[in-house]
Every structure is written in C-alpha cells, then in structure tokens.
C-alpha positions in Angstrom: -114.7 -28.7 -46.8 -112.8 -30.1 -43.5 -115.0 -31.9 -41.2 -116.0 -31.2 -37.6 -114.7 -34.0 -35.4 -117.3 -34.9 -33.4 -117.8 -33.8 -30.2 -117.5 -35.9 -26.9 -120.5 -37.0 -25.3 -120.6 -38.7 -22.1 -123.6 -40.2 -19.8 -122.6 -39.5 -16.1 -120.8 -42.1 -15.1 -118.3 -41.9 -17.9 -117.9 -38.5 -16.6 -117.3 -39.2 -13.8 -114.8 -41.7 -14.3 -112.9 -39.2 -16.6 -113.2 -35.8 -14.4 -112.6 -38.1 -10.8 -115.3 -36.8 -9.1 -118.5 -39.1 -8.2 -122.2 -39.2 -9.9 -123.6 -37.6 -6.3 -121.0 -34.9 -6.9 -121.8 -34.0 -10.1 -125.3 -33.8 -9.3 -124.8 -31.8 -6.2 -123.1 -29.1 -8.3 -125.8 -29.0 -11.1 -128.4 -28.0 -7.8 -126.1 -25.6 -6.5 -125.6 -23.9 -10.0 -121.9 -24.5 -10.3 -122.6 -27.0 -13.2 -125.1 -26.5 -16.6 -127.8 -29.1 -17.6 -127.1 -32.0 -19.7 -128.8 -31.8 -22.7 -131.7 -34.4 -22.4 -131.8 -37.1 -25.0 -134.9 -39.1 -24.8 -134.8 -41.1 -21.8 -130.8 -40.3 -21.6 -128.9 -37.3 -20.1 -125.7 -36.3 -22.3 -122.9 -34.4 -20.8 -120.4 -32.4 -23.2 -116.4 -31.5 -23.1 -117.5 -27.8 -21.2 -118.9 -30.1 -18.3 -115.9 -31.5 -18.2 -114.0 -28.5 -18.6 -116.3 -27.0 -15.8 -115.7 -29.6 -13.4 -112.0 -29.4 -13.7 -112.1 -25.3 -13.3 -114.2 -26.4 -9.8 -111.4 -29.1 -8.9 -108.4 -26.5 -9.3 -110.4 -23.5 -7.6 -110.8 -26.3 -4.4 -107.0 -27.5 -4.2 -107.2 -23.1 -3.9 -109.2 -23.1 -1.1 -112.0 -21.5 -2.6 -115.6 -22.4 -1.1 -118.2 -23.6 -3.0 -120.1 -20.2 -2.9 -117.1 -18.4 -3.7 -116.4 -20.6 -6.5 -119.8 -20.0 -7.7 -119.4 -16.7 -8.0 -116.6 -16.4 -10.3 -118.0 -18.8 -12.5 -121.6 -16.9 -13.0 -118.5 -13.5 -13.3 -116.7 -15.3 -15.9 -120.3 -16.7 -17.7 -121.0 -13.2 -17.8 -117.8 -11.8 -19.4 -115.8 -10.7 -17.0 -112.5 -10.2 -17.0 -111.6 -12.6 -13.5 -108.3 -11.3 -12.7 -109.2 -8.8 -10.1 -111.9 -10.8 -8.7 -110.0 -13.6 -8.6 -107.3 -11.7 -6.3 -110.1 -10.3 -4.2 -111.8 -13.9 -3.7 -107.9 -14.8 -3.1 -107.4 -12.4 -0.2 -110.9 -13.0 1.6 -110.5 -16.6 1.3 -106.9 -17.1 2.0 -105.7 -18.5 5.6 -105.7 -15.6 8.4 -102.9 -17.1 10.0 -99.2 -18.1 9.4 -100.1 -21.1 11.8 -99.1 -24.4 9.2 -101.4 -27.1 10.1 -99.8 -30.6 11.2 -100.6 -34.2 12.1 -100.2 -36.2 15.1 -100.1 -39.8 15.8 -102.6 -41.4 17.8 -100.1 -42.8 20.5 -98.1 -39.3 20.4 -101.8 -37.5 21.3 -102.2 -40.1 24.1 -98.9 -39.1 25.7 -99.2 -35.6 24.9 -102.6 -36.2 27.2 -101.2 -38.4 30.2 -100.7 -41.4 28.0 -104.4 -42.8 28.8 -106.4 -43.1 25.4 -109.8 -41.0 26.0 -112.1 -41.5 22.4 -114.2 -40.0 24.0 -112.2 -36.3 24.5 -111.0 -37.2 21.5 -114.6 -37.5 19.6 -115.6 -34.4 21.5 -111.9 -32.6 20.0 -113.3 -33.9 16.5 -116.4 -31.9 17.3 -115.0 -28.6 17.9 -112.5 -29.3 15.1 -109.2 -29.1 16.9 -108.8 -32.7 15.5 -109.4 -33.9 12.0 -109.8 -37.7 11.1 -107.4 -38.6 8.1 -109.5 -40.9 5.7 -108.2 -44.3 6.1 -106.0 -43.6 9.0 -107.3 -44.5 12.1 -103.8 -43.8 13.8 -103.3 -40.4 12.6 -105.1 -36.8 13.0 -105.0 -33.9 10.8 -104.7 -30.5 13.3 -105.6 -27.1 12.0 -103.6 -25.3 14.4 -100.6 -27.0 16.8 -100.8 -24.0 18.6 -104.3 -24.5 20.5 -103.5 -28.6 20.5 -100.3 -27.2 22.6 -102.6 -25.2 24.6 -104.9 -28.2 26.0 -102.4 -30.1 26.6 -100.2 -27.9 28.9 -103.2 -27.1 30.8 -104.0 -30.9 31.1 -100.9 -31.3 32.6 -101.6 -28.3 35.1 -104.4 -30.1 36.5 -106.9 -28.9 34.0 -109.8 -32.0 33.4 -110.8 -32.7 29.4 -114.6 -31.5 29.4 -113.8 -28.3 31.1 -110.4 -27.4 28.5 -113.5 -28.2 25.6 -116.1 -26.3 27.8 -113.8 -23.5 28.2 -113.0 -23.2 24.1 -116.7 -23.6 23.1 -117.4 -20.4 25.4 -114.4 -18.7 24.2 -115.2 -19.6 20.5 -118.4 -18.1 21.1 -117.6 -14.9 22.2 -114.1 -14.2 19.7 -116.8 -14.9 16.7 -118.8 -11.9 18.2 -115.9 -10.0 18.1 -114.8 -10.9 14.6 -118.4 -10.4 13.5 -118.2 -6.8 14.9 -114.9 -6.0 13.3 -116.3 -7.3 10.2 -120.0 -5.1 10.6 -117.1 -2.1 11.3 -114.7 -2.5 8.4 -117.7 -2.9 5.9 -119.0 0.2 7.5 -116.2 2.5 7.1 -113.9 1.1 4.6 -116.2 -1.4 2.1 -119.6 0.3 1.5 -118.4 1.8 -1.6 -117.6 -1.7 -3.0 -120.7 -3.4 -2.0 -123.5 -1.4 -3.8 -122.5 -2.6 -7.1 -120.5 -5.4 -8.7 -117.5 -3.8 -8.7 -115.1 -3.3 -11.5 -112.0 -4.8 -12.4 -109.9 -1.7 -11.0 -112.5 -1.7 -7.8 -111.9 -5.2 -7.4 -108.0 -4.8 -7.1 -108.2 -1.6 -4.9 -110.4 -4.2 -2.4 -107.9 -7.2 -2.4 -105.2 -4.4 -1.6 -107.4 -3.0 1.2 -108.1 -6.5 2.7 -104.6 -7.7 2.4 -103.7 -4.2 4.7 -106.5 -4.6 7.1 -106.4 -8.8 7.7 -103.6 -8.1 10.5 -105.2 -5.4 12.6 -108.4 -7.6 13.7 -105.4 -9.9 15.5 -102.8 -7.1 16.5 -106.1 -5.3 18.3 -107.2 -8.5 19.6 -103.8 -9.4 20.8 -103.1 -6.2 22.3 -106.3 -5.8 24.4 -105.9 -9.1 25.9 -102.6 -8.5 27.3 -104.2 -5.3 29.0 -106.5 -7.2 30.3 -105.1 -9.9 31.9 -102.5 -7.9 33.0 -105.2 -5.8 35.0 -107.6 -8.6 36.1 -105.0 -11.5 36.6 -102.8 -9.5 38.7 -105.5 -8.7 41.1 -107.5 -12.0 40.6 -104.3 -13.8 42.0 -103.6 -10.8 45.1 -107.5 -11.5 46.1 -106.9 -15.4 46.0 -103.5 -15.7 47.5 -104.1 -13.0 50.2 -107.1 -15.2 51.4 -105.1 -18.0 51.2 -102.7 -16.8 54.6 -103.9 -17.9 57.7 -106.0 -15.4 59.6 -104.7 -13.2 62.6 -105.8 -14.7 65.9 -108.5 -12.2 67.6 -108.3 -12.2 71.5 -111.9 -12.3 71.9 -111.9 -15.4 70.1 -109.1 -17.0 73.0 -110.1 -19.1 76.0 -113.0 -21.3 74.0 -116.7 -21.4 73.7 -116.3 -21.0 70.2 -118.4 -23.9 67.5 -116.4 -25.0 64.9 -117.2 -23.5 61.0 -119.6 -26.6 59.8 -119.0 -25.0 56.4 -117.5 -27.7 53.7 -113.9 -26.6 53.5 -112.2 -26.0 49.8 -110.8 -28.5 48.0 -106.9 -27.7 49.2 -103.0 -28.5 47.2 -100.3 -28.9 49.1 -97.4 -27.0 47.6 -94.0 -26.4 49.1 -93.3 -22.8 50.0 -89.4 -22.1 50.2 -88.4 -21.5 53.8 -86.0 -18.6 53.7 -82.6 -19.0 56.4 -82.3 -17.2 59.4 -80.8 -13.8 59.0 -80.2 -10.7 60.1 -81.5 -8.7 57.4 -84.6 -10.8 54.8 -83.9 -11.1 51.5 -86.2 -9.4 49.0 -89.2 -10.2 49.2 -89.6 -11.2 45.3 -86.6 -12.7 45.4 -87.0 -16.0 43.7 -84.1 -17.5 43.9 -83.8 -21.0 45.6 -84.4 -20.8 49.3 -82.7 -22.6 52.4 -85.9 -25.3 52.6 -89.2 -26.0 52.1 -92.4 -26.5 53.9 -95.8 -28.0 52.2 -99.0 -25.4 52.5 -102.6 -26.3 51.6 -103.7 -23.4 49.3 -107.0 -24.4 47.3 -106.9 -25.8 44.4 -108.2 -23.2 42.0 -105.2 -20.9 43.5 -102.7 -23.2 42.5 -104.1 -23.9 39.1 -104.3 -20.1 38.3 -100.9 -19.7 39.4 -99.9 -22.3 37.6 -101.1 -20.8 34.6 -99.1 -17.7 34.7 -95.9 -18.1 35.8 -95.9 -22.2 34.8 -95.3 -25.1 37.2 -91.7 -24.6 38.1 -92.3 -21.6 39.5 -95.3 -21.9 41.6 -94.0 -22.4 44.8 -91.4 -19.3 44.2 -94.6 -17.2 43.3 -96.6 -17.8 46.1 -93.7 -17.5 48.3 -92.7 -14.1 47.2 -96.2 -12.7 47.5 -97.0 -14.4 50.8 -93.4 -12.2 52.0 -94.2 -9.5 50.2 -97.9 -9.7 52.6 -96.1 -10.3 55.7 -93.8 -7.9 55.4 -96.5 -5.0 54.6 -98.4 -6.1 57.9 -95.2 -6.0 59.9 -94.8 -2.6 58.5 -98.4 -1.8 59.5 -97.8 -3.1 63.0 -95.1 -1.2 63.6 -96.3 2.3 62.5 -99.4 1.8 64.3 -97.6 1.2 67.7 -95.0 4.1 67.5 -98.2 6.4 67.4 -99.7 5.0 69.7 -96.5 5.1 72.4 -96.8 8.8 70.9 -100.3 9.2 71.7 -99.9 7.5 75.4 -96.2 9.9 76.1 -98.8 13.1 74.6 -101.8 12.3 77.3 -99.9 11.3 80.1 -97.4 14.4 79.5 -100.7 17.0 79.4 -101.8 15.8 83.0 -98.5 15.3 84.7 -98.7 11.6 85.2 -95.7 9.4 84.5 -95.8 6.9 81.6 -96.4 3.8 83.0 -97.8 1.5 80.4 -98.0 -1.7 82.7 -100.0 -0.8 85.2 -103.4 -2.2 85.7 -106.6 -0.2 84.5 -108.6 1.3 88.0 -111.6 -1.0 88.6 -110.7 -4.1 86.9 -110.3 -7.1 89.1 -109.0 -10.3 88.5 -105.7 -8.4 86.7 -102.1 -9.3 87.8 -100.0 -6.1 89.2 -98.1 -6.6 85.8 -100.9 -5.1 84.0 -103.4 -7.0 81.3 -101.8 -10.3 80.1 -103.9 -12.3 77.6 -104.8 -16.4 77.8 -101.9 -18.9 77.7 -101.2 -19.9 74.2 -103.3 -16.9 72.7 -100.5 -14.5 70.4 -102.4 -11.2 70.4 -101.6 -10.7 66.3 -102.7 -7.8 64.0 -105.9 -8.8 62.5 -106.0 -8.7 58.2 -105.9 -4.7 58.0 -102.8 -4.8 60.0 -104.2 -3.1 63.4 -102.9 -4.6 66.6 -105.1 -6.2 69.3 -105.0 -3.0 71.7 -105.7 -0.6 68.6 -109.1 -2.6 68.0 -110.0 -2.4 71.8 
C-alpha cells in the first residue's frame, strides 16, 4: 500500500507569507465569501493547499481586472460545476475597459507646468478625489492617470483662463449627469436586448451568445453619445456665441439721447478682456467678411470676459481675435445693408406722396410750424451721428 503524503497545513500567517497576500486580506475574503473556513483545531485555525490554491485563482482573476463581486461569482459558478468558459468570456466583456484610452503617468514637476508651473496640492488633492489623478505607492513625484485625454482637457482650459475649482466643479456636474445617461442606456439595453438572459443563470451557450451581444453593443452608448453632442453644440454654441458677441458691439447712438440730461448707468459694469481686433486696410471694395486671414493692423477691444473665454474654447486662442473680427463685419455689414434698404424706400415713399399732390420733392425744407429750425431743414446736435439703432432702422424711420 503507497502512502498519502501528508497534506499542507498552514496557520494564517504562514499563508500569508506563501500566497503574498496579508492576514487582513485573507480574512476580508473569508467575510465576503470568496474564501472557505479553516478547519478549527482547538484553539488554532488550520488553512489547507485549496486555500491556497483559492487565493491564487483570486490573485490572477485581479491582475484580470475582475471585481471582487465578479470574481465571486465565478467562484460560487465553478463550486457548483459549471463549466466557466462562457461565463468567464461574458464577465470578460462586461468587465473589460470601455475605452481604447491607455492610461499613463505624469511627473509631479511635468503636472506643475502643464498647470502654469505653480504647484497647487491642493487642486491636486481635489484631482485625487475625483480620480483624474492616482497616487503611485511610494512615489510622491509621480501620478498614475486613468485617462490623458481629460488631464489634456483641464489643462488647455487652464491655460484659456479657466480657474482650478471651477474646471473640478464643472466635471463633478458633468460626471453627474453622463452616469444618468449611461444608467439609462443600461435600464434600455437590459430591456430590450438582456431580459431573456437575466431570469435564469444562463447556460454555457446563453452565456457566449451575451458576451457576443455586449461586445456589439459596448460602442453604440459612445458613438450615440458622441454624435448628439456634436448636434448640440453645434446648435446651442453657434447661437450662444451670436447672442454674446452681438451684445458685445457698441450700441447705435439714439438722437433723443443727444444734447445731455441723461444720469449715467450706476449698474457694476462686466468684468471686460481686451483683445486685438484686426483692422482691415482701406479699400475700395471690403474683403469678406469671414475672411480670416491676417489683416493690415490691430486695435484692442474690451469684450467681457466670459465672451472671450467661450470663444476661446471653440476656435482656440490663436484664432480669437480673427473670430470676433469676422463676426463683428459680418454684423456691420448686415446693418449697413439694413440702412440702406430702408432709406431707398423711404426716398420711394417721399417721390410717391409728393408726386400724388403735385408738390416738388424737396426733402430739406423745414417742417411748417416748427421754430427754432435752420432754412436747411432739421440738423441734429453737434457731435451727435444720427446711427441706425440695433434692428438696423435709421433715426428718421423711428420718428
């Protein structure tokens, strides 16, 4: 008769030692469920080789990516019997990364530059928080980052003018609501597509036709996402910047509001950026009015400060000044337009009337009953330019 080796028994710490994980680990996972009971011994606790084998099955399904709960449930799938290998590729697709992003690390003095190259711990505490930063055990110089893209993001809006609390501000609120949205694509694939699956453990052939269905489906939640936002902002941005910029040209002087009297607006005035506006040359014909190439100067204007920062963030610093240039031309021009039709009809309307009644056209006399007039007809205030008010009307239209 051949005998039994005997089997390995280990107290705690010895396993421990020989799995690599740490006595509050071990415990931790025989609360959760992952690992079995030790067999109790008198006073002693005795672990076996299948704890051990158990806690290196938890150690390779982590370097995976698997979560804890996930984890748990292929164990209690494979306790039972179960042939894993669909599972496993269903767990696979659900918990694998939703993005090509690779994550990266940063130096400590490369994040200060990246930032204005002033040290802020706490923005960088606060980027810790909401997990845009990772501390690297040990390494007090050095950051793990989950995704480069968004770190890119802050920063180039730090460098537009953008302040630290409200870049975080603005991602918790946005984090907020993209969660509602992937919770509600989530409530609408399970719906439609994953109620059959969810009823009942599934089988192994179920659990293969799932992993192919979420490995189908994992792009669309982005590709929707993506799409919608380019609709929108290409609606709302295009007339959130027309509102801004057109409020941003100086009003047309009213006559009434020539000769004085008037109180000045006691109203605190917006915070204002000076930007330089390309002056176009003098010439016969204008350029186009989007043209952006490089005019023949330039002239600083105080828009507020919000303006410049949204403009900013859509066409990029560079080209700024050529935006608001072209769109303060292209507003000109359509009042000049404006102007212009509305004093040809009126000539036409005058030439109609004084034709009906046999009087001559004679457009600079003065009105009967008005004193105080020059022969030369009305004449307005030195220094007061009679311009079409915002809609484009002339001064005599209005009166």
């Amino acid at each position: 008769m051949t005998e039994q080796p005997p089997t390995a028994e280990y107290r705690i710490e010895d396993l421990a030692h020989i799995s690599g994980a740490t006595v509050r680990t071990i415990r931790a996972y025989q609360d959760r469920g992952l690992l079995p009971r030790p067999e109790r011994r008198g006073r002693a606790n005795v672990y076996g080789a299948a704890h051990l084998a158990r806690l290196r099955q938890i150690a390779a399904l982590l370097d995976r990516g698997y979560t804890l709960a996930s984890i748990k449930e292929l164990l209690e799938a494979w306790d039972a019997g179960r042939d894993l290998g669909g599972v496993l590729g269903l767990v696979a697709e659900i918990d694998g990364p939703w993005t090509d992003e690779q994550a990266s690390r940063i130096s400590r003095a490369d994040l200060n530059t990246a930032f204005g190259g002033t040290p802020d711990e706490a923005a960088v505490s606060e980027a810790v928080e909401l997990g845009v930063l990772e501390r690297v055990p040990g390494r007090d110089d050095e950051f793990h980052v989950p995704s480069p893209q968004e770190l890119a993001v802050a920063a180039e809006l730090h460098s537009a003018g953008v302040p630290l609390r409200a870049i975080s501000g603005h991602l918790r609120e946005l984090r907020g609501q993209v969660e509602h949205i992937a919770s509600r694509f989530l409530d609408f694939t399970t719906e439609h597509i994953f109620r059959p699956f969810l009823d009942h453990s599934p089988t192994e052939a179920e659990a293969e036709e799932a992993a192919a269905l979420v490995r189908r489906l994992r792009p669309l939640a982005q590709q929707t996402v993506d799409a919608e936002l380019a609709r929108a902002m290409r609606t709302l941005a295009t007339r959130y910047l027309r509102h801004h910029l057109i409020e941003a040209l100086p009003p047309a002087s009213d006559p009434a509001d020539c000769g004085g009297g008037g109180t000045a607006d006691e109203t605190e005035a917006p915070q204002l950026a000076s930007v330089p506006i390309p002056v176009p040359a003098p010439a016969r014909a204008p350029a186009p009015v989007a043209d952006p190439r490089p005019a023949a100067g330039t002239e600083p204007l105080a828009l507020p400060a919000e303006t410049v920062q949204a403009v900013r963030a859509l066409v990029g610093p560079e080209n700024t000044a050529a935006f608001v240039a072209a769109a303060a031309h292209r507003e000109v021009h359509a009042r000049t337009l404006d102007t212009l039709a509305m004093a040809a009809r009126q000539t036409s309307a005058a030439d109609e009337a004084d034709a009906g009644d046999g009087t001559p056209a004679d457009h600079g006399s003065p009105s009967h009953g008005a004193p105080g007039h020059a022969a030369t007809g009305h004449r307005a205030p030195t220094g007061c330019h009679q311009a079409p008010n915002a809609s484009g009307t002339p001064p005599a239209a209005r009166r």
